[in-house]
Backbone and ligand atoms as CSV (ligand in chain L), in Angstrom:
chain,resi,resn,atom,element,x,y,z
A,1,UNK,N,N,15.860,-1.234,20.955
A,1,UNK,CA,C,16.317,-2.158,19.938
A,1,UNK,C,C,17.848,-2.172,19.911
A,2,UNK,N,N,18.458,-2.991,20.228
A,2,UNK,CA,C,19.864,-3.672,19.969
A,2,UNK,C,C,20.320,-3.757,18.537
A,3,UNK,N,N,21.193,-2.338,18.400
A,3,UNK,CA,C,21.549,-1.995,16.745
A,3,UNK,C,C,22.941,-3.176,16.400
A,4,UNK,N,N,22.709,-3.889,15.253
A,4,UNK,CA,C,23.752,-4.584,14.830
A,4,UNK,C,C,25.375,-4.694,14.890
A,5,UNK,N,N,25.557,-5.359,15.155
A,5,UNK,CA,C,27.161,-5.430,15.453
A,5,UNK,C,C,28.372,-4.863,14.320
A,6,UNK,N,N,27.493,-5.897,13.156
A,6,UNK,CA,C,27.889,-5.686,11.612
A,6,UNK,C,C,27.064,-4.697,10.656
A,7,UNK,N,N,27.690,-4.056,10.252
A,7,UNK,CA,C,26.891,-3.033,8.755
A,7,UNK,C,C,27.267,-3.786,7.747
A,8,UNK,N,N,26.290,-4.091,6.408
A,8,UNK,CA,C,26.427,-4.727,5.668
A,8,UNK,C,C,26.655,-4.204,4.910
A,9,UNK,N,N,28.063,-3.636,3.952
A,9,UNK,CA,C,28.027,-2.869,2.670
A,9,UNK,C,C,28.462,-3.142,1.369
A,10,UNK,N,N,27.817,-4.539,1.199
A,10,UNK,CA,C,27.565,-4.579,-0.146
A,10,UNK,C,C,28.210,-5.898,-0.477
A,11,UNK,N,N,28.074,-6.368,-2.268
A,11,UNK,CA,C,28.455,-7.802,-2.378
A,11,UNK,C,C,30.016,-7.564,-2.638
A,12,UNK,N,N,31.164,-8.686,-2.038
A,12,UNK,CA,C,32.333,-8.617,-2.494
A,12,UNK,C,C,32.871,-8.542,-3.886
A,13,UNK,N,N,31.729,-9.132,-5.060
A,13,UNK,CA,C,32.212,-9.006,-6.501
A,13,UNK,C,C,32.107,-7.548,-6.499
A,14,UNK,N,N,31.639,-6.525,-6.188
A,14,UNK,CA,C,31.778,-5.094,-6.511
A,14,UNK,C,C,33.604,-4.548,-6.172
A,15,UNK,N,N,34.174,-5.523,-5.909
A,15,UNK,CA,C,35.222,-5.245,-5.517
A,15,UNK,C,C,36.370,-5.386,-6.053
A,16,UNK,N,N,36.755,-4.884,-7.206
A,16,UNK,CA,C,38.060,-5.717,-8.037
A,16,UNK,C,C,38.963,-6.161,-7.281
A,17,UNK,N,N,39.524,-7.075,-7.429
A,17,UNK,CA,C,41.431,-7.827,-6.662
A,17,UNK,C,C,41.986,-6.705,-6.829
A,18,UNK,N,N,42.544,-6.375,-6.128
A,18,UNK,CA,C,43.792,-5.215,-6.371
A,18,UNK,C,C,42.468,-3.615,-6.031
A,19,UNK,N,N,41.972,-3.288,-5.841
A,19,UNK,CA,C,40.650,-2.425,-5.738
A,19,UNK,C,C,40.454,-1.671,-4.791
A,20,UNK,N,N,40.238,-0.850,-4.483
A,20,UNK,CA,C,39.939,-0.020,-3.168
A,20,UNK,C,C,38.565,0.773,-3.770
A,21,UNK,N,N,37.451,0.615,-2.386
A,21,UNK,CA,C,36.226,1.702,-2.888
A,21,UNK,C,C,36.341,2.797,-1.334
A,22,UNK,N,N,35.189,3.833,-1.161
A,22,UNK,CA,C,35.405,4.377,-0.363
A,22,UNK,C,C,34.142,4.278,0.297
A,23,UNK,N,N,33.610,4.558,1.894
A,23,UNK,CA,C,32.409,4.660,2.304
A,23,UNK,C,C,32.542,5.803,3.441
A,24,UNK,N,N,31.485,6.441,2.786
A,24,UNK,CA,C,31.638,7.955,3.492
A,24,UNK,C,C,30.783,7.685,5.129
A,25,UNK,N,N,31.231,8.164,6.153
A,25,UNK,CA,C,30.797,8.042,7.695
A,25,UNK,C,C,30.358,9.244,8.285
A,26,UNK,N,N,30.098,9.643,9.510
A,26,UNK,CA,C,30.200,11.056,9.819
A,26,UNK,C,C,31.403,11.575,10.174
A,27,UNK,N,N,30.532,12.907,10.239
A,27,UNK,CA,C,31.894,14.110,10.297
A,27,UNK,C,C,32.429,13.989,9.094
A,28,UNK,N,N,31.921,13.831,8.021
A,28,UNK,CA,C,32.505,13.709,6.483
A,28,UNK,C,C,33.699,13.303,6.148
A,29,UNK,N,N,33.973,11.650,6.912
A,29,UNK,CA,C,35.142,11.269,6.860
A,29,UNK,C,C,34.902,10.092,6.147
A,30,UNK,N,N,35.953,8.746,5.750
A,30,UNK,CA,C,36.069,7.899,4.981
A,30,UNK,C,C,36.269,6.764,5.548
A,31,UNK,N,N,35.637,5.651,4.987
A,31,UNK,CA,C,36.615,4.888,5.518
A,31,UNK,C,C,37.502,3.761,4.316
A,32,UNK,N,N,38.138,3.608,3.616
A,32,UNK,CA,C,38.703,3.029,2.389
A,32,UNK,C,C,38.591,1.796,2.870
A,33,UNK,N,N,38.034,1.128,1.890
A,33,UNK,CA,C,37.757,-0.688,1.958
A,33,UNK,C,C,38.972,-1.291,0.227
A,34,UNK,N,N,39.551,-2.591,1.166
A,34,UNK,CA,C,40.658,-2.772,-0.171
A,34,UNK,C,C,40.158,-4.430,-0.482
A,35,UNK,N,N,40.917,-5.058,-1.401
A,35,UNK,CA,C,40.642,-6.209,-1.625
A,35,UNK,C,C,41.919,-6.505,-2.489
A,36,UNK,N,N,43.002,-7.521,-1.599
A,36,UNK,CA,C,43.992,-7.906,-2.263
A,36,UNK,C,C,44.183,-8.864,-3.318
A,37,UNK,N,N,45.336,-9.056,-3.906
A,37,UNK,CA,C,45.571,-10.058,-4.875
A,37,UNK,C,C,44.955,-11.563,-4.386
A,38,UNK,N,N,45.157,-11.989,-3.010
A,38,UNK,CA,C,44.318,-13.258,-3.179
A,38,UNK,C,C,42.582,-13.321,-2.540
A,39,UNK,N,N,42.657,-12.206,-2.398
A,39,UNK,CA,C,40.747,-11.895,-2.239
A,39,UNK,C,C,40.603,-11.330,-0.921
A,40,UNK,N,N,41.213,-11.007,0.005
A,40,UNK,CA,C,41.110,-10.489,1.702
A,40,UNK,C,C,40.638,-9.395,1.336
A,41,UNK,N,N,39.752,-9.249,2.296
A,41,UNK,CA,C,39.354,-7.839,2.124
A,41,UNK,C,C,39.341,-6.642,3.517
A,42,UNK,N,N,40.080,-5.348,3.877
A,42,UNK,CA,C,40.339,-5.168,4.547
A,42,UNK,C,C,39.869,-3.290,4.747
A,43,UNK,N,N,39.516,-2.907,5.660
A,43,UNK,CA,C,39.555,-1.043,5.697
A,43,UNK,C,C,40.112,-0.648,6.810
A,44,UNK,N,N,40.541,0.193,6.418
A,44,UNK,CA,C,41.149,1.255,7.372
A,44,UNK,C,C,40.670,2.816,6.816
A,45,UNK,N,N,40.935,3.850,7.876
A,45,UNK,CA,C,40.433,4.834,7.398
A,45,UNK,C,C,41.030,5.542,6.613
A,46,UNK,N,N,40.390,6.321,5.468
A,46,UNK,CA,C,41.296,6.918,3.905
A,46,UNK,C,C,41.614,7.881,4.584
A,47,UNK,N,N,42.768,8.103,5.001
A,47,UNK,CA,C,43.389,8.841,5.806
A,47,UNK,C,C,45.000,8.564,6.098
A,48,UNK,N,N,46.175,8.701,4.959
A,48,UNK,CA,C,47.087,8.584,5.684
A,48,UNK,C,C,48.288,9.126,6.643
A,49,UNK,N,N,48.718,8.245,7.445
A,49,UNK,CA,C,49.030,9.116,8.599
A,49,UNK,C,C,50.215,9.938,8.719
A,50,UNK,N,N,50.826,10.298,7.386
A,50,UNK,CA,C,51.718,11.413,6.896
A,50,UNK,C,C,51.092,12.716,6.983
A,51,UNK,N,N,50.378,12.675,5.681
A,51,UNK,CA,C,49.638,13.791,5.471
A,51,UNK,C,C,48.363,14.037,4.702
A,52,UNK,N,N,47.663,12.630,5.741
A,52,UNK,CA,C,45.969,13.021,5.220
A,52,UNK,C,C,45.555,11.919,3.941
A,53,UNK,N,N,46.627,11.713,2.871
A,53,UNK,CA,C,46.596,11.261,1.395
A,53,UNK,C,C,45.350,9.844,1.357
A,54,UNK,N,N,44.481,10.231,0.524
A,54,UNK,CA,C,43.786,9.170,0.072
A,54,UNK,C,C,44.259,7.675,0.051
A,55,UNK,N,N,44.277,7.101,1.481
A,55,UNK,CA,C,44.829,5.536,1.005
A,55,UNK,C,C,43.957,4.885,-0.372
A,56,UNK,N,N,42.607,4.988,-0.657
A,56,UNK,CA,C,42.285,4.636,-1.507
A,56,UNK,C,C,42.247,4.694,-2.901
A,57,UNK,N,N,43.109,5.559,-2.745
A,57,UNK,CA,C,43.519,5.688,-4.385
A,57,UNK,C,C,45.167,5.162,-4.620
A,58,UNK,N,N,45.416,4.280,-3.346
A,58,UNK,CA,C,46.966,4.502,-3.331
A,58,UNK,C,C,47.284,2.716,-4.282
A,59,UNK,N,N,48.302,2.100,-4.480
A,59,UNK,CA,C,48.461,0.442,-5.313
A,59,UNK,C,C,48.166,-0.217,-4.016
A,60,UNK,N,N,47.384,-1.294,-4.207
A,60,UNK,CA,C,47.162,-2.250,-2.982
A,60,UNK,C,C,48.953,-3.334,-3.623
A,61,UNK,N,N,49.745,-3.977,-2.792
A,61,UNK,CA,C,50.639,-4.808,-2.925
A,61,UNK,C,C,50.783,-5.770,-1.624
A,62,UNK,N,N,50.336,-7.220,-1.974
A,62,UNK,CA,C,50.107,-7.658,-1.075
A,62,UNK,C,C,49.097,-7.407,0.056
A,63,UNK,N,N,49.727,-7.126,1.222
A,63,UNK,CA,C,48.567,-7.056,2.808
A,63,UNK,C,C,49.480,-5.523,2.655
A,64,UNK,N,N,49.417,-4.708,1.939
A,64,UNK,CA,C,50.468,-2.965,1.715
A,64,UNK,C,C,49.588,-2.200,1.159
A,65,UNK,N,N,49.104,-0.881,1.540
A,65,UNK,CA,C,49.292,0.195,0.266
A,65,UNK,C,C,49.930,1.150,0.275
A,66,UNK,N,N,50.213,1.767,-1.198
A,66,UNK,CA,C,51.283,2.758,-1.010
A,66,UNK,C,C,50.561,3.627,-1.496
A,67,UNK,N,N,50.547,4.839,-0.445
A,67,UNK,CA,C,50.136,6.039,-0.519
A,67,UNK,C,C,49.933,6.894,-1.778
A,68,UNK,N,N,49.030,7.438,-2.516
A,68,UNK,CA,C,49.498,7.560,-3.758
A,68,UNK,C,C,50.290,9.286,-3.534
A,69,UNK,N,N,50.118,10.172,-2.400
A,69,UNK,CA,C,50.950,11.291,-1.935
A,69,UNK,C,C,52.373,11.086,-2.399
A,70,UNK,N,N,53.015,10.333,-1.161
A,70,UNK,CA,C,54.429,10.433,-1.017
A,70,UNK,C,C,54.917,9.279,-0.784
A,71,UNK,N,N,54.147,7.993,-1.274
A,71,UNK,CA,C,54.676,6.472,-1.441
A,71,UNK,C,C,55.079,6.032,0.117
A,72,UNK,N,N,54.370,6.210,1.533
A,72,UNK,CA,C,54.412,5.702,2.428
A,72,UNK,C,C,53.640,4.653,1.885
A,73,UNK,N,N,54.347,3.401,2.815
A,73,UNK,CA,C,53.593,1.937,2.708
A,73,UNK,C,C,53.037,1.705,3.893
A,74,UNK,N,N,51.208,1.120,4.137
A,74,UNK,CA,C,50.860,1.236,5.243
A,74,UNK,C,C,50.214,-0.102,5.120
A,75,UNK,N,N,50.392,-0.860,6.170
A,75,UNK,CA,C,49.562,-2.243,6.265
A,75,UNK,C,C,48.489,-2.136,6.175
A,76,UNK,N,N,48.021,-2.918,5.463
A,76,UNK,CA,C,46.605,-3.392,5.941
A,76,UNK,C,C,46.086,-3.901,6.686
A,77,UNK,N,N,46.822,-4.984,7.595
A,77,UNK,CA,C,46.644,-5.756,9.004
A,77,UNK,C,C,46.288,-4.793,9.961
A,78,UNK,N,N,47.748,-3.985,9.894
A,78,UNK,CA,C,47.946,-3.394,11.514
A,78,UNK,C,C,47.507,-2.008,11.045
A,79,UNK,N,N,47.573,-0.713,9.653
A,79,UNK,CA,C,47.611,0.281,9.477
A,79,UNK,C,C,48.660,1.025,10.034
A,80,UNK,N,N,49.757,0.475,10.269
A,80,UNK,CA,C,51.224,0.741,10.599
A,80,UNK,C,C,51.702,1.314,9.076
A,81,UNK,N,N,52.328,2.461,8.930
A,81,UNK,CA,C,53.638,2.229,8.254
A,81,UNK,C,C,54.355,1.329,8.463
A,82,UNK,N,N,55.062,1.236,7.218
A,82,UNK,CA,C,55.669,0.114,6.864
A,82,UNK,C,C,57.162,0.670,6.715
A,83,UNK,N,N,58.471,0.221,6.944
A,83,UNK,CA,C,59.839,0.490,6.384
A,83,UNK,C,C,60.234,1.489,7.601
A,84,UNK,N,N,60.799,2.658,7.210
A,84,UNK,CA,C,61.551,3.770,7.906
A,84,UNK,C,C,60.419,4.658,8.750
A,85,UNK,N,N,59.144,4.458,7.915
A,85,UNK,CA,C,58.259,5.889,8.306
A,85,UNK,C,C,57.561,5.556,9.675
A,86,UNK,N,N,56.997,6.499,10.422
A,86,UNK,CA,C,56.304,5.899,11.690
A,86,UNK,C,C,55.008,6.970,11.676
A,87,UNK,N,N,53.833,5.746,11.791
A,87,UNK,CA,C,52.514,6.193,11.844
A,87,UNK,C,C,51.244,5.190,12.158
A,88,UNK,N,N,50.384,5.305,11.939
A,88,UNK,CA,C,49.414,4.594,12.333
A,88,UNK,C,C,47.824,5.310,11.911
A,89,UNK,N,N,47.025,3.984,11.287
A,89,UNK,CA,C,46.142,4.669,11.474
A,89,UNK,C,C,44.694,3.790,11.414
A,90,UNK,N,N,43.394,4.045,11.445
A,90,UNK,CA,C,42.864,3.346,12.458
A,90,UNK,C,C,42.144,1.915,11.280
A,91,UNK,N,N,42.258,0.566,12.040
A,91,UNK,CA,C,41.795,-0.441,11.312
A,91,UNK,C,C,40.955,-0.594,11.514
A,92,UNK,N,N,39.380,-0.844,10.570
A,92,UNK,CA,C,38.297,-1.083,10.960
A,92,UNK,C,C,37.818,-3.084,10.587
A,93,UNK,N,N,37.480,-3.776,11.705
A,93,UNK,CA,C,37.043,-5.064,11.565
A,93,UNK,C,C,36.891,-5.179,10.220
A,94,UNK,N,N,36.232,-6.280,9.223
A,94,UNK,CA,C,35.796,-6.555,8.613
A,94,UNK,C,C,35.692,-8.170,8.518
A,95,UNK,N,N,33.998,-8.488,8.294
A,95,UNK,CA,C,34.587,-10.116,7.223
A,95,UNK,C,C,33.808,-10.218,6.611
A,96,UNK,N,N,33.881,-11.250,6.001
A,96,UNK,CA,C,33.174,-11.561,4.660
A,96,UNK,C,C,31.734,-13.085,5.256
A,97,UNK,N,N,30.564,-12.756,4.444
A,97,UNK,CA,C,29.858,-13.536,5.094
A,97,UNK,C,C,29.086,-13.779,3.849
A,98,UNK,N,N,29.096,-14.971,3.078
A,98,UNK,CA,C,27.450,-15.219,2.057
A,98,UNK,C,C,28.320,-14.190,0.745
A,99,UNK,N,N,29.270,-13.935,0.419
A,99,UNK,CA,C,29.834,-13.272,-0.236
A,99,UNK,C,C,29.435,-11.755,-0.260
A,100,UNK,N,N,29.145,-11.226,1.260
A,100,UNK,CA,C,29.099,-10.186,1.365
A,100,UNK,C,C,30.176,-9.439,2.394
A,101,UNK,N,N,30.449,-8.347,2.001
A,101,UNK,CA,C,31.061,-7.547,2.928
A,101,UNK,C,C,30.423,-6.724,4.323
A,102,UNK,N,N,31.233,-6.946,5.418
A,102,UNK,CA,C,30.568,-6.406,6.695
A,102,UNK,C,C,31.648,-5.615,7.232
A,103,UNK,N,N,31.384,-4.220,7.682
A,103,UNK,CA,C,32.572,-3.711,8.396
A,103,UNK,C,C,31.595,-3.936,9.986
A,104,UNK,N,N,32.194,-3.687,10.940
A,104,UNK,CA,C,32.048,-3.813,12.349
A,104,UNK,C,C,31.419,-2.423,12.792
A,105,UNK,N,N,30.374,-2.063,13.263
A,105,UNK,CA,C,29.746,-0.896,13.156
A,105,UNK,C,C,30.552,0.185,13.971
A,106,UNK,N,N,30.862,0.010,15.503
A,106,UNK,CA,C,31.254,0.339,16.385
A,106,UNK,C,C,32.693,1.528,15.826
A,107,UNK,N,N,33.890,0.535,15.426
A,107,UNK,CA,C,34.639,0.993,14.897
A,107,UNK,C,C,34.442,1.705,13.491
A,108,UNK,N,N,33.864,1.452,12.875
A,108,UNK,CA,C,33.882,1.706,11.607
A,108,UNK,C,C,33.297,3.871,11.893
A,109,UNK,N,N,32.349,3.509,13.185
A,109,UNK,CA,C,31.930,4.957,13.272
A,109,UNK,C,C,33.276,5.987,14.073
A,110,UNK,N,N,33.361,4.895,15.573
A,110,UNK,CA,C,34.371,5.670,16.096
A,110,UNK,C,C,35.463,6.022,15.571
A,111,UNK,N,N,36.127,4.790,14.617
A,111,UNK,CA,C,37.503,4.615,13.983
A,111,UNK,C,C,38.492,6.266,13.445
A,112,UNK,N,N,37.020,6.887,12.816
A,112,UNK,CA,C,37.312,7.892,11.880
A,112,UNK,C,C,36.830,8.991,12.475
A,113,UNK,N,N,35.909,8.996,13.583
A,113,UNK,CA,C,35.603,9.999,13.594
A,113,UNK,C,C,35.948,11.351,14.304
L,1,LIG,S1,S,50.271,11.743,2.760
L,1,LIG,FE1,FE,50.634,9.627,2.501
L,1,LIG,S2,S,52.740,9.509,2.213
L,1,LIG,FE2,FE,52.408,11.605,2.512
């Protein structure tokens, strides 16, 4: 059987504007799902690439969040730091379909793990 491309996790209204939730993967890692001021919705892994810090608890601003650790700003596009700092860390697909959220299975496992 040919396992799905997309994992389906859940409806986008569970998602406040400005919002980050978390979805736990193996190897007991994360992957933080955000949803900006005009509705995009984006994950990368809760992991930032300073020192570890919960992106998901960090302010979403714009396609940005800032770390809630030590206020690194990390895209949401690319998972680049943002400004002076240099890092990276891993973006997992996502889109939106029927007003549901899909991360990309593939990455979403390897991404973090
Ligand atoms: S751990 Fe994120 S800025 Fe330090």
């Amino acid at each position: 059987m040919v396992e799905a491309k997309w994992i389906d996790i859940g409806p986008v209204e569970q998602l406040p504007a400005l919002g980050a939730r978390t979805l736990p993967v193996q190897g007991g890692q994360e992957i933080a799902i955000f949803r900006t001021a005009t509705g995009s919705i984006h994950a990368l892994a809760n992991k930032c690439p300073h020192k570890d810090g919960p992106l998901s608890q960090g302010m979403v601003h714009d396609t940005s969040v800032t770390c809630p650790l030590h206020n690194w700003r990390i895209s949401l596009l690319t998972g680049e730091a943002l400004g002076e700092d240099k890092g990276c860390v891993p973006v997992i697909p996502v889109k939106v379909d029927a007003g549901r959220i899909y991360i990309e299975r593939v990455a979403a496992l390897a991404g973090v793990a």
